[in-house]
C-alpha positions as CSV (number, residue, x, y, z in Angstrom):
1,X,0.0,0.0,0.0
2,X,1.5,3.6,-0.5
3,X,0.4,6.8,0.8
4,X,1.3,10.6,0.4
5,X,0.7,12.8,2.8
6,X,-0.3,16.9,2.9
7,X,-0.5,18.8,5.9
8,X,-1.4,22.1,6.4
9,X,-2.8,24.6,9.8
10,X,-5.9,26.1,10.3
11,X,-7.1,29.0,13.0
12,X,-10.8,28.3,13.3
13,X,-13.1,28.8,16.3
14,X,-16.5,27.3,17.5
15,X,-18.3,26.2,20.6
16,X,-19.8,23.1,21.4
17,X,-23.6,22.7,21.7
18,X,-23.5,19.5,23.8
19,X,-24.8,19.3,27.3
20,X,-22.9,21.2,29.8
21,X,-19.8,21.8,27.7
22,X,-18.2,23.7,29.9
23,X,-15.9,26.5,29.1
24,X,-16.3,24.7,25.1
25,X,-19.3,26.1,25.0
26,X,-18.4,29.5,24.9
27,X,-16.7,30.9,21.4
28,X,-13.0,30.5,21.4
29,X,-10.3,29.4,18.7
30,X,-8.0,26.7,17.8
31,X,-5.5,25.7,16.3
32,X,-5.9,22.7,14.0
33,X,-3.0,20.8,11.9
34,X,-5.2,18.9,9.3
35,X,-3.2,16.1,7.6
36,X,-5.0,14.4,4.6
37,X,-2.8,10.9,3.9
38,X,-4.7,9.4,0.2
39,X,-3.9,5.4,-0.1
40,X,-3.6,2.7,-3.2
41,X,-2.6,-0.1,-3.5
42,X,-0.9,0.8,-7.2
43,X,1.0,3.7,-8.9
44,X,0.4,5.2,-12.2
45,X,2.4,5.2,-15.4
46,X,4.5,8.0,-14.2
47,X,5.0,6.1,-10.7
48,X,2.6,8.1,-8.9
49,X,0.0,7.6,-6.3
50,X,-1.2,11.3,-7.0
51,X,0.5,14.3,-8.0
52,X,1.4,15.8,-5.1
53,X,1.3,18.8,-6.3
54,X,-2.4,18.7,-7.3
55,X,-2.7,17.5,-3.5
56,X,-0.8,20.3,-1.6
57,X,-3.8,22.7,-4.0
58,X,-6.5,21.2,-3.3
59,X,-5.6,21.3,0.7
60,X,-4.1,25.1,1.0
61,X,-8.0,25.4,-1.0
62,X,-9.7,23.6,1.7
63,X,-7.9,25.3,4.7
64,X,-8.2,28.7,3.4
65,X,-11.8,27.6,3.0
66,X,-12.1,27.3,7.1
67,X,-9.3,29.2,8.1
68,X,-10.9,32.4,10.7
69,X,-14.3,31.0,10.3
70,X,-16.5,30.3,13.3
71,X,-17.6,26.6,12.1
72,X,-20.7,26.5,13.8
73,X,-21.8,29.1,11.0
74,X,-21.2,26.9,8.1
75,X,-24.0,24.8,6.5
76,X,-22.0,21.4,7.0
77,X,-22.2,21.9,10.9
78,X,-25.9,22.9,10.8
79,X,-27.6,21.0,13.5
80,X,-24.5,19.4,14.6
81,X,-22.0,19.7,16.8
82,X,-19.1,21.1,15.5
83,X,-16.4,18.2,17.3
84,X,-13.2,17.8,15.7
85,X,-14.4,14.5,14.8
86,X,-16.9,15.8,12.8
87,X,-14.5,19.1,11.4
88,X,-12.4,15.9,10.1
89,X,-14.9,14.3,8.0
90,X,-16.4,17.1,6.7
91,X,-12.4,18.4,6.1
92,X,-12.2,15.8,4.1
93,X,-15.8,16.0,2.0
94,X,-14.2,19.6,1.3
95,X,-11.0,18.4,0.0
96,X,-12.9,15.4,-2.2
97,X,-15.0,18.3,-3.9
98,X,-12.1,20.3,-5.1
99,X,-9.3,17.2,-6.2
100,X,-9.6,15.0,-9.2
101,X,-8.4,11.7,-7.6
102,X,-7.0,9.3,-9.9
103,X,-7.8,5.9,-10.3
104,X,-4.9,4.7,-8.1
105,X,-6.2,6.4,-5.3
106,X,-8.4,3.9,-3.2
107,X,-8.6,5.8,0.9
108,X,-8.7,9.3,2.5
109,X,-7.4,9.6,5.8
110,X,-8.1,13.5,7.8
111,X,-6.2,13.3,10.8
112,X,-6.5,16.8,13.2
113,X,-4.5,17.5,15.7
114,X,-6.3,19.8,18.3
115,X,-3.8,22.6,19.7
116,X,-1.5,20.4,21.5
117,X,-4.2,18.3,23.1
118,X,-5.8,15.7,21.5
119,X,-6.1,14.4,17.4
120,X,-8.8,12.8,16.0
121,X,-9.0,10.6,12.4
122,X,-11.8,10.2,9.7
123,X,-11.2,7.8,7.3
124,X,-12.9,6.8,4.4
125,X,-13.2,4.7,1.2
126,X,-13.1,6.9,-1.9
């Protein structure tokens, strides 16, 4: 199996809406290192899993896309919670929308790392 990874930082804030969050559920930022690793089990004819370069677009995109945005505002958290776990997977529904992924391409991995606190993972088949 190979994989390429892309990481990149994101400044975002939000508050939780679960039940007695705390000081979460008051506004306040973080900082998020999103890392999206794609898998596949084969290369292409130049020896590629994907261009990285294509990769590295399509994620400075994605976390310009949520970088200083409060994401309980956005449509995608709407009703929900706005967890890291979720802010992976929909991270990653993001990046999907705006890269071509080749044939060779077979899993999307989000990993977030939370300040220096915590990280959470979304992975998928693609």
């Amino acid at each position: 199996m190979y994989a390429v990874s892309v990481s990149r930082s994101v400044v975002a804030q939000h508050f939780l809406t679960v039940p007695d969050p705390g000081p979460e559920g008051q506004l306040h930022s973080h900082h998020f290192t999103v890392e999206a690793t794609l898998r596949g089990s084969e290369l292409d004819a130049h020896e590629y899993l994907v261009d990285i370069d294509d990769l590295v677009a399509a994620m400075d995109r994605t976390a310009a896309f949520y970088s200083d945005r409060t994401l309980n505002d956005l449509p995608a958290f709407e009703d929900a919670n706005p967890s890291a776990e979720r802010f992976a997977r929909v991270f990653g529904d993001r990046l999907l929308e705006s890269l071509s992924l080749p044939a060779t391409v077979s899993e999307l991995r989000i990993e977030i790392q939370e300040d220096d606190v915590a990280r959470v993972a979304h992975e998928r088949t693609v």
